[in-house]
N, C-alpha and C positions, 0 to 999 in steps of 0.2 A: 861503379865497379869496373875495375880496368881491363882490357882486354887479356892479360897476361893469366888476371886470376879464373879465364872462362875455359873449356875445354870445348869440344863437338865432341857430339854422338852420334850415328848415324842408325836408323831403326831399318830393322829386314826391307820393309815396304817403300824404301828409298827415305823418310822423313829425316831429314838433319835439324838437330837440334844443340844449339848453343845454351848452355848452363853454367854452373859454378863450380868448381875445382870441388870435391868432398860429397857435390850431390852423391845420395844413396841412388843403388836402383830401385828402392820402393819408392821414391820418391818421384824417379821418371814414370814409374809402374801408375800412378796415381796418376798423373796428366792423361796417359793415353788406354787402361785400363777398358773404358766405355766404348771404345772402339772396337775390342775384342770381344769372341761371343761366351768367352768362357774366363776363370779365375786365374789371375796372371800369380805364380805363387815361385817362378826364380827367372833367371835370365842367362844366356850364355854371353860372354864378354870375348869378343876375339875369338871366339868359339870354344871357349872355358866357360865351363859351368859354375856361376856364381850363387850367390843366396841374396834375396832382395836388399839386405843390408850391407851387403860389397857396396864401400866410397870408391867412386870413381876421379882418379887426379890424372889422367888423361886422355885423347882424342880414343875414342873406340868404337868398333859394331858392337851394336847388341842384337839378340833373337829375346826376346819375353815365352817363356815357359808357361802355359798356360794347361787348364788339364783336359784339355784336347790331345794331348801327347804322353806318352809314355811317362817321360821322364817328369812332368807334371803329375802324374797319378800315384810314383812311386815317391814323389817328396809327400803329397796329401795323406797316402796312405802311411807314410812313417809317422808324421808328425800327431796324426788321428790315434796310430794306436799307442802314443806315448802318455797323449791324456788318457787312453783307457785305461794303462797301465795303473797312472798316478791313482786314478780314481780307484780302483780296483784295490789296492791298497791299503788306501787310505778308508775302506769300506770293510775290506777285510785284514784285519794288521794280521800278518805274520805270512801272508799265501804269497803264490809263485807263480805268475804269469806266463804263459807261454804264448808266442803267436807262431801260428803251427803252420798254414796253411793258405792258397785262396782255394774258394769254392763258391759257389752258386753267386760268381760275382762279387762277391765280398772276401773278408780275412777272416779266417777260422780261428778265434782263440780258445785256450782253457784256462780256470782259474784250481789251482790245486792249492786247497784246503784244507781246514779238518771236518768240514759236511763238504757235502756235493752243492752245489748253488741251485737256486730256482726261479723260473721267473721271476718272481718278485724282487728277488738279486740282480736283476739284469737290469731291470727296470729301474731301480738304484743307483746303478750303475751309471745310467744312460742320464738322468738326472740330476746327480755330481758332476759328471762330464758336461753338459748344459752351464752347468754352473761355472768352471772353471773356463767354457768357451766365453761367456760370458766377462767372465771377471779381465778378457784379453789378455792372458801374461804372458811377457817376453820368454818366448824360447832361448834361450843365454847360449852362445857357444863358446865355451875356452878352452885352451890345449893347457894340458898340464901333465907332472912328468908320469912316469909310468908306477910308479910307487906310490905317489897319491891316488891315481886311481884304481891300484891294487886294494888300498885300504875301501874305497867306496865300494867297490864291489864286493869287495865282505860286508861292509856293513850291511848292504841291502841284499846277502845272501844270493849274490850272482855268481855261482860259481865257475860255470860255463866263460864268462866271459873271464874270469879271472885268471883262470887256466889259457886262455885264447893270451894274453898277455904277453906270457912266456916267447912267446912265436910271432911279437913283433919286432919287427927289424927298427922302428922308430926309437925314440927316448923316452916321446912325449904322445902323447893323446886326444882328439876330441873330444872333451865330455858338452854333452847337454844339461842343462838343470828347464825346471818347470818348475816356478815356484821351491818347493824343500826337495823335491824330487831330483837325483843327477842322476843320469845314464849315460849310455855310449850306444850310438845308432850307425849303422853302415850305410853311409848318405846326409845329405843335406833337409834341413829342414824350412817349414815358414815360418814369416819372425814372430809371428804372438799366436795363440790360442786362435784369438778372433777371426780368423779365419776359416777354421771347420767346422763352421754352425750347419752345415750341411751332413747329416750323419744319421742313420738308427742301430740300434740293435735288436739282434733276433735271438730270443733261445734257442737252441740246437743241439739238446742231449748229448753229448756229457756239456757242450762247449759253449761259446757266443760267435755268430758270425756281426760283425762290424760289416754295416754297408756305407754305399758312399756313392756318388756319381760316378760312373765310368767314360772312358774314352768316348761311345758313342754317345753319349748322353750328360756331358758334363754339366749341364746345371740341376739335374734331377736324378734320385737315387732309382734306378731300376727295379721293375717289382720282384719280387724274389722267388726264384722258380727252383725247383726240390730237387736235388741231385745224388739219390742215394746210391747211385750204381759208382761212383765219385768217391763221394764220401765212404763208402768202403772198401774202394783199392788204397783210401791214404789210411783208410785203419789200419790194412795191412801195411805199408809203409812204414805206420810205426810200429808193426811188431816185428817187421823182419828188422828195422833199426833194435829193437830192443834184444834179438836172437844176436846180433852182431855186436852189441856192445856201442854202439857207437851212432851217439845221435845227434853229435855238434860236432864242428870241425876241430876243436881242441882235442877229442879223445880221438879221432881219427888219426892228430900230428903224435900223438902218443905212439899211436901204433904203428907209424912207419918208425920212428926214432928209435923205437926197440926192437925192431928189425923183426914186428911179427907179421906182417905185410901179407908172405906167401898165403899163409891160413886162411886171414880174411878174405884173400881174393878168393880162396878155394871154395870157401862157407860160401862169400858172395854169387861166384857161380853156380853152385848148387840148388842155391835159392831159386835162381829163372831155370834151372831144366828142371827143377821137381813140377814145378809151374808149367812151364811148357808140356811137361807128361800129362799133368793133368786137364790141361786142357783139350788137350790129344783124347785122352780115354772119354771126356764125353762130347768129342763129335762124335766120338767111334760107337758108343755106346746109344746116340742118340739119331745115329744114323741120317749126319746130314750130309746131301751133295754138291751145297755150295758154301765154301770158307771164306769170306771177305775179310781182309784184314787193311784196316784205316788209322791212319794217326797221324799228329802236324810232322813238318819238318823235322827228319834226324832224330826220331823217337826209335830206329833199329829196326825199321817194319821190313825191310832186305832180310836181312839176320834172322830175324823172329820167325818170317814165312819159311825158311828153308830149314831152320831147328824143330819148325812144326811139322813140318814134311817129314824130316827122320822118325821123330816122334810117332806117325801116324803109320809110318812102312813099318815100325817095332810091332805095333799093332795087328801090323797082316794087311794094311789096305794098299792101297800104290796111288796114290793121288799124284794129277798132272797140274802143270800152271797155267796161267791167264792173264794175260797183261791186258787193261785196259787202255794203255800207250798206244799198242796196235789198232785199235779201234778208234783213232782219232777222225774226225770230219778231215778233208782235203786244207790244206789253207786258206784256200778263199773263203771258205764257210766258217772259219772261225772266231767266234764273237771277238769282241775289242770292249778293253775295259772305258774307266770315264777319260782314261789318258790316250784311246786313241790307241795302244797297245793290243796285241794280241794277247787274251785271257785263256790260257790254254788249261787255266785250273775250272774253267766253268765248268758246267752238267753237257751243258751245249755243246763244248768242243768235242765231246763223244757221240760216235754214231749208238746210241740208247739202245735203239732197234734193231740194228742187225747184233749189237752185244747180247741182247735178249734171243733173238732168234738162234743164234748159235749156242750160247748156254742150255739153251730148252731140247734143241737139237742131241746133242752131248750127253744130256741125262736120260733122252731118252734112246740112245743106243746109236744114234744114224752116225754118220762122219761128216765132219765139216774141215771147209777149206779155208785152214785160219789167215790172216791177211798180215800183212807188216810193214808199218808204217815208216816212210822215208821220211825223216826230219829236214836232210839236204832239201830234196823236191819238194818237201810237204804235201807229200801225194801217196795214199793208201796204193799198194802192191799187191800182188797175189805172187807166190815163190812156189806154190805145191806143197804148202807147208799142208799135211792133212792131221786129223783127230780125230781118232774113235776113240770110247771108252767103255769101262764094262761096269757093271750097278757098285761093284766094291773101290771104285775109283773117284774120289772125291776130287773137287776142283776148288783150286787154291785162288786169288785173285786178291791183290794186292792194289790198293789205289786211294787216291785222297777219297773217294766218294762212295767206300765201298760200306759206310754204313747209311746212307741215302737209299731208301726205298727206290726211288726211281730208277735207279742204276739198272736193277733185275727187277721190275716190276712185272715180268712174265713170271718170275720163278715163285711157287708158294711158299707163302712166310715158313709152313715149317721142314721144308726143303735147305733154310738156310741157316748160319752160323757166324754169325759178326761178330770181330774180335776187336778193337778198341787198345791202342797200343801208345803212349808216354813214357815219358822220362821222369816220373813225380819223385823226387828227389825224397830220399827219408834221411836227410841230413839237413841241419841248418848252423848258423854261425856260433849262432848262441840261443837263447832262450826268449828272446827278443830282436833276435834281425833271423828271417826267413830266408831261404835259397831260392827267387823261382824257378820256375822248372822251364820259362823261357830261356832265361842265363844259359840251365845244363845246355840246352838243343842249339842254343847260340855259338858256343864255346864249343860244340860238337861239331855245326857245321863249317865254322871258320877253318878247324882243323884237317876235315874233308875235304873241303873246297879246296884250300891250297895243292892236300896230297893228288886228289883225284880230278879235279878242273881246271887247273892252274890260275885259280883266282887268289885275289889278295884279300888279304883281312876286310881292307877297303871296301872294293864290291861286294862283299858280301855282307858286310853291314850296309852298303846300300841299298842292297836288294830286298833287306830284312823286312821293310816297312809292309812294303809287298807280301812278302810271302804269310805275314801275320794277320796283314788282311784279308787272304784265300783261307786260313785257319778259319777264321772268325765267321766265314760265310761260308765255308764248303765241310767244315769238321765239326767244329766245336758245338754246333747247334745239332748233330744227329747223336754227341757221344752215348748218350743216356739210351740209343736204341740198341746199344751192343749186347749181346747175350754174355758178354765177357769183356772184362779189362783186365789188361800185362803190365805191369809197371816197369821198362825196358832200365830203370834207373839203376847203376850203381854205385854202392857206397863210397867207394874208395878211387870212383873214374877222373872228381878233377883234378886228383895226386898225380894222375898220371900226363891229363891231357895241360896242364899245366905249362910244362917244359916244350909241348910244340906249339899253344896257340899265345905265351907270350912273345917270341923273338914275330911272330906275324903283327899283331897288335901293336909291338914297338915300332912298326915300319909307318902308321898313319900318324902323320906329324900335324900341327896345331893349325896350319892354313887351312884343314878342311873340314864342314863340318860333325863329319861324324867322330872326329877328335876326342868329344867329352867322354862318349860311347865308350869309344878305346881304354880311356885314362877309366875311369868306373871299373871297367871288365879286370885290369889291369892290378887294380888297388883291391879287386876281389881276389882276385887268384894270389895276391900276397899272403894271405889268409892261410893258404894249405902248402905244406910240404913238399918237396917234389919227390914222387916214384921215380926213381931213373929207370928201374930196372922192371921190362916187358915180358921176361922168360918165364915170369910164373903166372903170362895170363895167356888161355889157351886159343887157338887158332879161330875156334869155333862163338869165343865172346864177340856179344855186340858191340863192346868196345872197339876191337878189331876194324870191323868197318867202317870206325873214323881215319884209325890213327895206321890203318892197314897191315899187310899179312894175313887178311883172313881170309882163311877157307871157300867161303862164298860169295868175294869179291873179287871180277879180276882185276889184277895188279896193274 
C-alpha cells in the first residue's frame, strides 16, 4: 500500500496512528476500544461530531465518545429508545409512543393505546427489544427530501413531526430506518442495534421508564430509586402543557405565526404566580419559619425567592432574607476539589455552625450581627449589618444546599419548608425527541452570562461540566426531600431566548473543543421561531432574569 493511499490520525492521548484513506471510525474504535473504561459509541473529528461510520480520507484529531460523557449517553439513549419504539409497535399495531421525559435516571415513556399496557406488556416489550438487539441491525441514515418524508410521517401517523417540517429552513432531512421502521431523531445515532444489549425496563403507572448505564456508572445500569415528588411536578408539566395548547415545538411555531403570542405569554405567566400563591398560602397556613429554596443552575431561584416574598407579605407575614454566601468559611479554609480548585459549591465551604446558631438565634427573637462575605479578600466581615425578627416574620434563604439537612440541622424539621425549583420543560420537539431540561438552564445561562458577567458562550460551556457536577453532588440527591417543587419552565421562553443565545454560540468557532456543543445547541434552537418582541412579558417573569430588565435583578 503506498504512502499516498495512508492518512494519520492522531488520538486525544497523544497515539498517532497511520491507516488507509476510507478507514471508518468504528473501525479505529475497534483497535483501541479495550483501552477505554467504557463503550466508545461516536467520535469527534477536528472537534466535529462524527458517527462511528464517518470514512475518514484525511490527516485528522479524533476524541472517541464514550459513555462516560454526555454526549455519549445522549447518542445511547436515542438510539435505545428507537428500538423501543420499533418494538412497541410492532407489539402493539396502531399505538403512539411518546418519550416524555428522564426520571429516576432513566427515560420516561408512554404507550397510547386502545387498553392501558401491563406489566406483562412491558415485559414483551423488553423481549422483542432483546431480539432486535440481537439480530444487530444497521441503524441506516439517509437524507432525503422533505416531501418524502412528509409522506412517512403520515404513514406512521407522526403528526408532530410532520407539522415540525413546515419550519424547516432545509430541503432535505435525516431519516433513520431500523429494519421497516424509518424515523427522524434530533441527533446522531450507533451504527447497529448490537450495541445496547445493556438495558431494562420498568413498569411505571401509566408509563415505561427505559433504564440504561449512566454517566457515573457506565457499564452497569443503576438500581432504581422512586421519585415521586418528581414524577408529579412532570405530571403537572403535562397538564399545564395541555391548559396551553402546546406540547411540541410545531404548535408552539403556530402560535407565534398567528400572532397569538401575547395570550400565551399571559396564560404562561399566570400559571407560576397562581403557583407561587399557593405555595405561599401553605407556608403561611402551616406556619413555617425557615423557607429554603434549592435548585441547579439558572432554574429562576433569584426570581422565584422574591415573587415568593410578595406572595407571603399578601398574606400579612413580612419575611426577611439569608444568604448563605455571607456565611462562607475564609479562603484558606476552603476545600479544593480533585483539580486542586477551590470547591466553593461544597457543604464545607459554609460556616454550618454559626449558619445554625444564628438561624436558631432569629426565631427565637434575639438579634444577630449578620456578617458579609468579601469575595475580593475572601475574608468574612462584620459592617453592623443587625437582625431582629418577630414570630410572623419567616426567613427566606436561598442556596445550592438548602435542601440538605445539614445546612440547618439545629433547626426542627417541622420548623422548616423546602422548596425544589427546575426548569422541567413541558415542551418537546416531537413525540419522539425530548427537550432536556439541562439545554433549557444551558441556553439560559449562556444568555445571562454574556448580559450579566460578561462571559462568552465559550466559558460557559466550559465551565458547564463543572457546574453539572456540583448538581449531581450538592442537589439532585436531596430533590425528593423538598416539601414542594416549582417548575420555573416556560413554554414559550426558547422563542424568545433564541435571538440572544444564537449570535453568542456563532462566536465559538471549530478550533475548540466545545465546537460540537455549539453546533448541537445551534441546530436545536433552529427548531423554534423567533419572539422578537419582549413587551408582552412582564418585568416581574423569570425569564427576565436571564435576558434582563427585571424588577429583581440589578441591571
Amino acid at each position: 500500500m503506498s504512502s499516498k493511499d495512508n492518512i494519520k490520525v492522531f488520538l486525544k492521548d497523544g497515539t498517532a496512528l497511520e491507516i488507509k484513506k476510507g478507514t471508518t471510525l468504528e473501525e479505529i474504535k475497534d483497535m483501541v476500544q479495550k483501552e477505554y473504561g467504557a463503550l466508545i459509541v461516536a467520535a469527534k473529528v477536528n472537534n466535529n461530531l462524527k458517527e462511528l461510520g464517518f470514512e475518514l480520507d484525511s490527516d485528522a484529531k479524533i476524541e472517541f465518545i464514550d459513555l462516560s460523557t454526555s454526549i455519549g449517553q445522549r447518542i445511547y439513549q436515542r438510539s435505545l429508545s428507537f428500538v423501543f419504539i420499533r418494538a412497541a409497535m410492532e407489539l402493539f399495531k396502531g399505538c403512539r409512543v411518546s418519550v416524555e421525559h428522564s426520571l429516576s435516571k432513566g427515560l420516561y415513556c408512554e404507550i397510547h393505546y386502545k387498553d392501558p399496557i401491563n406489566e406483562d406488556d412491558v415485559r414483551a416489550i423488553e423481549k422483542r427489544m432483546i431480539e432486535i438487539i440481537n439480530e444487530d441491525i444497521p441503524l441506516i441514515k439517509r437524507s432525503i427530501p422533505k416531501e418524502e418524508a412528509r409522506k412517512i410521517f403520515k404513514q406512521f401517523g407522526m403528526e408532530a413531526k410532520e407539522k415540525l417540517l413546515k419550519y424547516r429552513e432545509k430541503d432535505s432531512i435525516n431519516i433513520y430506518s431500523c429494519g421497516w421502521l424509518k424515523n427522524y431523531f434530533y441527533g446522531y445515532m450507533v451504527p447497529r442495534t448490537g450495541y445496547l444489549n445493556n438495558f431494562r425496563l420498568k413498569f411505571y403507572l401509566p408509563g415505561v421508564i427505559i433504564q440504561f448505564p449512566t454517566k457515573e456508572t457506565p457499564n452497569e445500569i443503576p438500581k432504581f430509586v422512586e421519585q415521586p415528588k418528581l414524577a408529579s411536578i412532570f405530571r403537572e408539566a403535562e397538564t399545564w402543557g395541555n391548559i396551553l395548547n402546546v406540547g411540541h415545538v410545531a404548535y408552539l411555531n403556530e402560535v407565534i405565526e398567528k400572532d397569538k403570542i401575547p395570550e400565551l405569554i399571559r396564560v404562561s405567566e399566570a400559571l407560576h404566580e397562581k403557583k407561587i400563591a399557593q405555595i405561599a398560602d401553605e407556608i403561611t397556613k402551616r406556619n413555617k419559619r425557615v423557607v429554603l429554596i434549592a435548585g441547579p443552575s439558572s432554574s429562576g431561584k433569584t426570581t422565584f425567592a422574591q415573587r415568593l416574598l410578595i406572595q407571603l407579605k399578601v398574606n400579612g407575614l413580612h419575611p426577611v432574607t439569608l444568604s448563605t454566601d455571607d456565611y462562607f468559611v475564609d479562603r484558606e479554609f476552603t476545600p479544593r476539589d480533585k483539580e486542586g480548585n477551590y470547591d466553593f459549591e461544597a457543604l464545607e465551604a459554609v460556616d454550618v455552625e454559626l449558619f445554625n446558631r444564628h438561624i436558631t438565634k432569629l426565631i427565637q427573637g434575639q438579634e444577630v450581627n449578620i456578617p458579609f462575605f468579601n469575595f475580593i479578600t475572601g475574608k468574612r466581615e462584620y459592617k453592623g449589618d443587625k437582625l431582629k425578627i418577630d414570630k410572623d416574620q419567616p426567613i427566606i434563604i436561598e442556596g445550592i444546599h438548602g435542601l440538605n439537612e445539614k445546612l440547618t440541622e439545629y433547626i426542627p424539621h417541622d420548623k422548616k419548608f423546602k422548596i425544589y425549583i427546575s426548569a422541567l420543560t413541558q415542551l418537546n420537539i416531537d413525540h419522539h425527541n425530548r427537550i432536556p431540561t439541562t439545554d433549557t438552564r444551558l441556553i439560559r445561562r449562556i444568555v445571562r452570562d454574556s448580559k450579566y458577567r460578561g462571559h462568552s458562550a465559550l466559558a460557559t460551556l466550559r465551565l458547564w461540566k463543572s457546574v453539572r457536577r456540583g448538581e449531581e453532588k450538592n442537589i439532585f440527591p436531596f430533590q425528593e426531600e423538598a416539601d414542594i417543587m416549582f417548575n420555573s419552565a416556560l413554554v414559550y421562553e426558547l422563542g424568545v431566548l433564541k435571538k440572544y443565545a444564537v449570535p453568542l454560540l456563532k462566536e465559538i468557532d471549530n478550533n475548540q473543543p466545545e465546537y460540537a456543543e455549539a453546533k448541537r445547541l445551534l441546530k436545536f434552537l433552529k427548531y423554534f421561531k423567533s419572539i422578537d418582541d419582549d413587551k408582552y412579558i412582564l418585568q416581574t417573569s423569570i425569564l427576565k432574569e436571564f435576558i434582563g430588565e427585571s424588577c429583581f435583578v440589578e441591571q
